[in-house]
MARLUM-378873 format. One record per residue (C-alpha): y, z negated, x; residue in three letters; residue number from 1. Coordinates in nm, 4 decimals, decimal comma, padded with zeros to 6 digits, always signed. Example, Ala and Ser with C-alpha at 12.3 -4.5 7.8 and 13.67 -1.06 7.14 Angstrom:
north;up;east;r;k
-00,4500;-00,7800;+01,2300;ALA;1 $
-00,1060;-00,7140;+01,3670;SER;2 $
***
This chain:
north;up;east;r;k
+00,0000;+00,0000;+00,0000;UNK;1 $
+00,3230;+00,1395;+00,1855;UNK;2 $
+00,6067;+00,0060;+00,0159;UNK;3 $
+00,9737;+00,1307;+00,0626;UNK;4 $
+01,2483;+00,3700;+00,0528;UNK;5 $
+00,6350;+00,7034;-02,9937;UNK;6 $
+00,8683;+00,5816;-03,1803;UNK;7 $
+00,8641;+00,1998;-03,3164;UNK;8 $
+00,9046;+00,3098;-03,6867;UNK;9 $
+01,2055;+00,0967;-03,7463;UNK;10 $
+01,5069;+00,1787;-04,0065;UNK;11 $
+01,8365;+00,2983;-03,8542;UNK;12 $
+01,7014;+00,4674;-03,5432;UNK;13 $
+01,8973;+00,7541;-03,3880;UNK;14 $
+01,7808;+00,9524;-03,1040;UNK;15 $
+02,1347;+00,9271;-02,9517;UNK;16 $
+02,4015;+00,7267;-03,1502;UNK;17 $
+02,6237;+00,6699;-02,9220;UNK;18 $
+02,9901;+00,8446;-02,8628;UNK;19 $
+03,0737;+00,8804;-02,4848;UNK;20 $
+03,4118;+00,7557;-02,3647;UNK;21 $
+03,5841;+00,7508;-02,0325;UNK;22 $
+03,6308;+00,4599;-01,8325;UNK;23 $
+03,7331;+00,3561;-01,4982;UNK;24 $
+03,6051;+00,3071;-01,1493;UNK;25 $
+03,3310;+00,0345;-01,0789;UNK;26 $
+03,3940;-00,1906;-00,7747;UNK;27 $
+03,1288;-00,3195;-00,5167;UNK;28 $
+02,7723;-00,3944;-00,6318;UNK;29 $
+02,7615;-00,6804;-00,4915;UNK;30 $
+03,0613;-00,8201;-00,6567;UNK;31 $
+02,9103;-00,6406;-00,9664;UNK;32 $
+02,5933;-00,7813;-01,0615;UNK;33 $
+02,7388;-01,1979;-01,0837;UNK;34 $
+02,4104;-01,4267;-01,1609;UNK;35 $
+02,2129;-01,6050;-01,3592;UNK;36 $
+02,0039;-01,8625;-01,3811;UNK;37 $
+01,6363;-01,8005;-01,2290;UNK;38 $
+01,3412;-02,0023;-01,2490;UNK;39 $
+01,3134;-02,1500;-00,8803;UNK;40 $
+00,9987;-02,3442;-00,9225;UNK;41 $
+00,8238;-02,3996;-00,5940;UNK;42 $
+00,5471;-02,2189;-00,5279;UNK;43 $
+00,1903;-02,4159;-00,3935;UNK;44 $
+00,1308;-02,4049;-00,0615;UNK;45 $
-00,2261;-02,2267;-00,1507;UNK;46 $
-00,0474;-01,9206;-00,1743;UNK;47 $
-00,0213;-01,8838;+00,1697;UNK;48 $
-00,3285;-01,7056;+00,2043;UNK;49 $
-00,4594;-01,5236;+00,5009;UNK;50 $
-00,2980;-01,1775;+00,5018;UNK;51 $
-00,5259;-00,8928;+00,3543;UNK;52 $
-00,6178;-00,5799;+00,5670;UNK;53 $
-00,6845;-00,3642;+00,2653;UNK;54 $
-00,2716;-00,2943;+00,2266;UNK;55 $
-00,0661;-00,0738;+00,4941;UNK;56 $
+00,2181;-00,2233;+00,6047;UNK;57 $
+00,5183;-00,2417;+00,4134;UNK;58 $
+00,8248;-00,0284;+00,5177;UNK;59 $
+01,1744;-00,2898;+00,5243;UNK;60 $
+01,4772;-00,1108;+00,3605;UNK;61 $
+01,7448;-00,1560;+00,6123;UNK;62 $
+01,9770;+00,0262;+00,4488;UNK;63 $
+02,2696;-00,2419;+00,5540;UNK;64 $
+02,3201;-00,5720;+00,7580;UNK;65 $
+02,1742;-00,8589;+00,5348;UNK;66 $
+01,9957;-01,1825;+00,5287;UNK;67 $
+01,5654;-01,1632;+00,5467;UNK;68 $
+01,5737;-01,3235;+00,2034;UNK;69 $
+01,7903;-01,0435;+00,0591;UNK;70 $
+01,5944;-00,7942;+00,2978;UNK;71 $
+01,2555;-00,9411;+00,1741;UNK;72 $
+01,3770;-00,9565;-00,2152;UNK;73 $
+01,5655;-00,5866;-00,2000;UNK;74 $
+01,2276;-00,4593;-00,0291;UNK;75 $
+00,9730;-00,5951;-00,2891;UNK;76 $
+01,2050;-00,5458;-00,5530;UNK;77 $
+01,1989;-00,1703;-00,4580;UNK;78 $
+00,8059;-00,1449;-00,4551;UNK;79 $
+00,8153;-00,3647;-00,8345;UNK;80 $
+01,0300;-00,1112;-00,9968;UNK;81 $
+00,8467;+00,1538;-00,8642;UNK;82 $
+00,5334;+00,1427;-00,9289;UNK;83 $
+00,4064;+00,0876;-00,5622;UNK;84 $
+00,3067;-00,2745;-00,6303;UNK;85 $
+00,1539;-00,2357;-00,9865;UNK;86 $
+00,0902;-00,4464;-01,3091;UNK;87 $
-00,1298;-00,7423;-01,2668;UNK;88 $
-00,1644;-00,7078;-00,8477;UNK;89 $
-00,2005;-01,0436;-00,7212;UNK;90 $
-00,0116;-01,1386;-00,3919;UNK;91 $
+00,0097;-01,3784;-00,1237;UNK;92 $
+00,2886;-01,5305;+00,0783;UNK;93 $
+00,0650;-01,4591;+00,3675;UNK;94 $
-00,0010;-01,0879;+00,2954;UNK;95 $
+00,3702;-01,0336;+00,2238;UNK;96 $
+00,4797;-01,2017;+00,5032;UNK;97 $
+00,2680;-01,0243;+00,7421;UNK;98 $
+00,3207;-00,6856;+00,5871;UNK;99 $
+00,7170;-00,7283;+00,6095;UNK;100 $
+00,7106;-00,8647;+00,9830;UNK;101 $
+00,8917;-01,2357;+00,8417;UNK;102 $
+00,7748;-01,6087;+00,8360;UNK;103 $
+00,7345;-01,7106;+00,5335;UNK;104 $
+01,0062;-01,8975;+00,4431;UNK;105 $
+01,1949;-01,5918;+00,3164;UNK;106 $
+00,8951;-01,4512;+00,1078;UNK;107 $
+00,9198;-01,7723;-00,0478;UNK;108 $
+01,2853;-01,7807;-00,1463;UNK;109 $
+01,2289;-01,4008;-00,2572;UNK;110 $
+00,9744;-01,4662;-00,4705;UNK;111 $
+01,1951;-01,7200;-00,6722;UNK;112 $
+01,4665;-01,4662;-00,7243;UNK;113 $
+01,2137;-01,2228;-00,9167;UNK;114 $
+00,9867;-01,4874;-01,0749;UNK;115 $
+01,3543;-01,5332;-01,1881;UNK;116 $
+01,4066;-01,2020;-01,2676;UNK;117 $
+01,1142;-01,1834;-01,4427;UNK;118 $
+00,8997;-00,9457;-01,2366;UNK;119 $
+00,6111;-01,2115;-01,0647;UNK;120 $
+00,4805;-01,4344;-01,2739;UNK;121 $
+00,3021;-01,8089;-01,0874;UNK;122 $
-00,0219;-01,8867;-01,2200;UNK;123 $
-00,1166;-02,2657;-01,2495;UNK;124 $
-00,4013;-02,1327;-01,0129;UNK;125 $
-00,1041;-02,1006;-00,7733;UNK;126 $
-00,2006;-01,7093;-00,7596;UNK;127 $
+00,1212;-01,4767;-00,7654;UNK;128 $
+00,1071;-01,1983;-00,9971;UNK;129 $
+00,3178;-00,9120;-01,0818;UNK;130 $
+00,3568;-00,9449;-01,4466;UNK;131 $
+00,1847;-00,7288;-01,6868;UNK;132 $
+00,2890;-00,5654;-02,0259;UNK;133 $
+00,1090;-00,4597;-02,3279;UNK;134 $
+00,2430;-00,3078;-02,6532;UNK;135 $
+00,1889;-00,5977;-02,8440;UNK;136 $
+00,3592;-00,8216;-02,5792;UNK;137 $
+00,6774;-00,5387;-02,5923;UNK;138 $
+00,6646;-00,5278;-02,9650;UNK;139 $
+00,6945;-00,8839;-03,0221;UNK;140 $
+00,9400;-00,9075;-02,7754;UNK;141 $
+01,1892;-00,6387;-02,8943;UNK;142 $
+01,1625;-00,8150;-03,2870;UNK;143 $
+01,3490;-01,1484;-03,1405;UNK;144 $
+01,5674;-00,9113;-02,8822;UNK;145 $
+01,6768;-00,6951;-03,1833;UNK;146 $
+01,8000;-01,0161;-03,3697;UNK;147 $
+01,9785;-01,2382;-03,0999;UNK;148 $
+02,1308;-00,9779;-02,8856;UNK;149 $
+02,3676;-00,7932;-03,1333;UNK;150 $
+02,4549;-01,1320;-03,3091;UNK;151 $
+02,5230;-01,2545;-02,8709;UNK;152 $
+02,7403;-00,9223;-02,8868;UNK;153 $
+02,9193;-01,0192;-03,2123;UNK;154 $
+02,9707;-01,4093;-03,1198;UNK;155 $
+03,0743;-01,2840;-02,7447;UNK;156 $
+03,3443;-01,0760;-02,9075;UNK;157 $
+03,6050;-01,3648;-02,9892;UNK;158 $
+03,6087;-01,5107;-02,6529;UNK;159 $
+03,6829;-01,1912;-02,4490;UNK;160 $
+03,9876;-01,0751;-02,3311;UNK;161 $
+04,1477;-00,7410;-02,1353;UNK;162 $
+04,0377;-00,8704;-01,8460;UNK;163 $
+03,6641;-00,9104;-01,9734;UNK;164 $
+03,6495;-00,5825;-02,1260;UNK;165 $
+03,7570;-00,4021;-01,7636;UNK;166 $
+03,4869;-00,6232;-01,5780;UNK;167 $
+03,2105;-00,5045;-01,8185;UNK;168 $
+03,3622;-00,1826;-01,7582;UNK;169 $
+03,3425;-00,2132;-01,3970;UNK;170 $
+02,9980;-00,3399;-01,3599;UNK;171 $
+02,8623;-00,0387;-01,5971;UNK;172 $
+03,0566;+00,2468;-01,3831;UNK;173 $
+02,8866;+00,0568;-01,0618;UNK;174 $
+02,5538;+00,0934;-01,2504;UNK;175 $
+02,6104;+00,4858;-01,3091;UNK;176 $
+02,6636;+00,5292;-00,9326;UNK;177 $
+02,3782;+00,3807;-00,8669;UNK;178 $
+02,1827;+00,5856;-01,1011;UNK;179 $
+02,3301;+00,8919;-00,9416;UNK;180 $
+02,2677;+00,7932;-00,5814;UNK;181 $
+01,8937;+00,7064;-00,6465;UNK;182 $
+01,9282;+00,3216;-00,6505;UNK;183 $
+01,7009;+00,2167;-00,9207;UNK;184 $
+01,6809;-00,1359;-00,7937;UNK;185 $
+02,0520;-00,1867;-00,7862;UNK;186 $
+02,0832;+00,0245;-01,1518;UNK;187 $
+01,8009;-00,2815;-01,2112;UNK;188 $
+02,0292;-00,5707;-01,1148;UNK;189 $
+02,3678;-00,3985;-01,2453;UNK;190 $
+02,2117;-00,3497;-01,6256;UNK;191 $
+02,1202;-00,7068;-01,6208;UNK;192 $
+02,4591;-00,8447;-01,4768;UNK;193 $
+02,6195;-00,6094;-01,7419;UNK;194 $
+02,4562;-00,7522;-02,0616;UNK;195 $
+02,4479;-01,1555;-01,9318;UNK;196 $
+02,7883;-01,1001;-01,8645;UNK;197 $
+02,8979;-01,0327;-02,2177;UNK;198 $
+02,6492;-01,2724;-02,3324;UNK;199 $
+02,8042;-01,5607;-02,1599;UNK;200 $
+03,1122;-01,5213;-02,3506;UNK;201 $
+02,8960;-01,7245;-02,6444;UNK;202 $
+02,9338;-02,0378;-02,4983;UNK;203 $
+02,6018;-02,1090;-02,6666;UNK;204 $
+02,4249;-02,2359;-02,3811;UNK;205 $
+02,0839;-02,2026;-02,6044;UNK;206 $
+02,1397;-01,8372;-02,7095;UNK;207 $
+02,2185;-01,7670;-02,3463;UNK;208 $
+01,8703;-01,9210;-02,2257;UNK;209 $
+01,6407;-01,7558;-02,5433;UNK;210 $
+01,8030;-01,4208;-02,4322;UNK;211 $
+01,6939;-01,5394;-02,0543;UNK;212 $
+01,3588;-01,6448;-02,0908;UNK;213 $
+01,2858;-01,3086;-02,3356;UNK;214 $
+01,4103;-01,0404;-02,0439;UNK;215 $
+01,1650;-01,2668;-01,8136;UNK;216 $
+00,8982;-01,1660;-01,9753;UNK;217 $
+00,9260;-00,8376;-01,9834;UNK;218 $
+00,8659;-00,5743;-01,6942;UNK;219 $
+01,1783;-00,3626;-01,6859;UNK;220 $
+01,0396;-00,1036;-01,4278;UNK;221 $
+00,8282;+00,0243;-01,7511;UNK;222 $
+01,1289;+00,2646;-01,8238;UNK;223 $
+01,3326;+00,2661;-01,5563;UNK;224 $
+01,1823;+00,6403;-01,4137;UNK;225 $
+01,1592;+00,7508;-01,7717;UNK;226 $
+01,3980;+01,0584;-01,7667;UNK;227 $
+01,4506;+00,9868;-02,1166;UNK;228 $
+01,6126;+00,6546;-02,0702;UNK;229 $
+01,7875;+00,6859;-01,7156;UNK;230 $
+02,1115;+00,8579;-01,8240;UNK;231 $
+02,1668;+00,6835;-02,1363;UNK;232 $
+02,2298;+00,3125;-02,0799;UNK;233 $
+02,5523;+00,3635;-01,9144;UNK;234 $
+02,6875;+00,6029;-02,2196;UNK;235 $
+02,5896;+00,3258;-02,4637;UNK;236 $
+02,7241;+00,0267;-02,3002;UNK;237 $
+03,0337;+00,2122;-02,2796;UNK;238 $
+03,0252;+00,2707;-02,6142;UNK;239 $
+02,9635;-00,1210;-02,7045;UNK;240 $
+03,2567;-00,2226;-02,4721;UNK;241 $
+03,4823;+00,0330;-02,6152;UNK;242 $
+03,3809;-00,1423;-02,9732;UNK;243 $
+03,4613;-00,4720;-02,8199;UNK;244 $
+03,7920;-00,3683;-02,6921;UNK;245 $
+03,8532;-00,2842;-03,0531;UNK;246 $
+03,8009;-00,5479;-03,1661;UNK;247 $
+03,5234;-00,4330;-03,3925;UNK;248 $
+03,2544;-00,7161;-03,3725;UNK;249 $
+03,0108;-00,5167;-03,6302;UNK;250 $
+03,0387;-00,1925;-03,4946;UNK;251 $
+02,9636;-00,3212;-03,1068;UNK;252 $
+02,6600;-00,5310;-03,3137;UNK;253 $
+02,5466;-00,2048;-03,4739;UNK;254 $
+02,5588;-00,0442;-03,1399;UNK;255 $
+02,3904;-00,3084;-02,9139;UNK;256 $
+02,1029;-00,2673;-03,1545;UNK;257 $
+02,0600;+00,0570;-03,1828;UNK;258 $
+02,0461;+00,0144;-02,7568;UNK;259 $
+01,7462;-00,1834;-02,7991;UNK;260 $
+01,5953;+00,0101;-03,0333;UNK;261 $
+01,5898;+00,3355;-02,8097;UNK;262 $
+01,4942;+00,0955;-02,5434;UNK;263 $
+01,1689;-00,0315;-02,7115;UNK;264 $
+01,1003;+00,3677;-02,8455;UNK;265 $
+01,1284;+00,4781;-02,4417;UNK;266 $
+00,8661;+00,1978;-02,3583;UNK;267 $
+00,6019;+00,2252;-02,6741;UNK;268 $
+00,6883;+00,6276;-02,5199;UNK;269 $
+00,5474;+00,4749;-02,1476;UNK;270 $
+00,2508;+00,3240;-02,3290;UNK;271 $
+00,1471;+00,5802;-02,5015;UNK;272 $
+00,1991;+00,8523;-02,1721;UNK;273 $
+00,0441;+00,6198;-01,9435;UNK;274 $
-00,2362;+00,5980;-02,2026;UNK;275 $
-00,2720;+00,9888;-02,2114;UNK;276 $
-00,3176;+00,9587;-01,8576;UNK;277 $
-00,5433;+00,7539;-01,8155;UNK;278 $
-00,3791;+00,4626;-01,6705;UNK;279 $
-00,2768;+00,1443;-01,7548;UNK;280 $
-00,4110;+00,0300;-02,1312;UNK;281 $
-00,1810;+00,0822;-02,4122;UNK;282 $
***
């Protein structure tokens, strides 16, 4: 393993309902994507299992100067969104370590930040795994998403000002740039930034976590490559921030569903390809 470099059915789905509008440059990613809050439970020391010979060794994106914990997260983060590591793999600190040429004290602090983002799941067996998806898991998913996320949108609305509206703004122009250079892992981190952003403006701490712990369990890389999908997230969340601007709490509502509607079509659409493939089950 070298790692580097159908329709749901529902009411009110449109195959593209969104207007495009014009906005302005984005700024740095790295000033972009902001945080939030990650599971950092600490991982058993039986992880550290003796590396495996059956994997080649992983290739390090050095694309710029940067700590081994960001090195180590941006590399396996890379490899999780596409496809190199696959659903259900399981790893060991001990295997990544040695394939990435790092102690492990980095693997370990990367491995928080995507158990955080929701891409490796910790087994009480203390056995790392990348997280798997099945169409029942997405459906029921997407029913709760389709609920709390547009009221989030609605409730976000009233606190927002200008300023807010430019920085979602921002955030989604740096997340088209990344699309168009290629960097799916940054696109990754951007959309996230862009919708827990707006969410925040809630102030309803417990909202703010459901939202959290929902995008955890999902695997995000499922559509990510899906030509489909890739050009339209951008269009819509321009569309929802130019409803927000406008102070137009339904409409941006109406919008942000109809975004996670075409999301969940574009993954029951992976199932069902990877299924006529012959891959993973569906």
């Amino acid at each position: 393993m070298a790692i580097g470099g159908g329709a749901s059915g529902r009411p009110g789905a449109a195959a593209h309902p969104f207007p495009t509008f014009a906005s302005g440059k984005g700024k740095d990613m790295r000033q972009l994507q902001g945080g939030s809050s990650f599971d950092e439970s600490r991982n058993g020391s039986s992880m550290d299992a003796p590396p495996s010979t059956s994997h080649r060794p992983l290739s390090v994106r050095e694309d710029k100067p940067q700590t081994k914990t960001a090195l180590a997260v941006r590399t396996l983060r890379h490899a999780l969104l596409n496809g190199t590591i696959h659903q259900g793999q399981q790893l060991t600190v001990g295997e990544l370590a040695a394939q990435l040429g790092m102690s492990s004290t980095p693997i370990r602090e990367a491995i928080r930040i995507l158990q955080g983002e929701g891409l490796i799941q910790f087994t009480p067996h203390h056995a790392l795994t990348v997280r798997a998806l099945t169409p029942k898991v997405a459906q029921d998913i997407f029913v709760i998403r389709l609920e709390v996320e547009p009221l989030a949108t609605r409730l976000a609305m009233a606190r927002m000002t200008s300023v807010d509206f430019d920085r979602l703004a921002e955030i989604n122009d740096a997340m088209r740039d990344a699309l168009d250079h290629g960097q799916i892992e940054d696109r990754y981190a951007l959309n996230r930034s862009w919708h827990f952003t707006l969410y925040a403006h809630t102030h309803n701490r417990a909202m703010i976590e459901t939202i959290e712990s929902l995008w955890q369990r999902f695997l995000w890389p499922t559509t990510w490559f899906m030509p489909s999908h890739a050009g339209h997230s951008h269009e819509h969340h321009t569309a929802i921030t130019q409803a927000l601007r406008a102070g137009d709490g339904d409409t941006a509502a109406r919008l942000m569903r109809e975004h996670i509607l075409l999301r969940e079509q574009n993954t029951l659409a992976f199932f069902a390809s990877q299924t006529a493939a012959g891959g993973e089950p569906a």
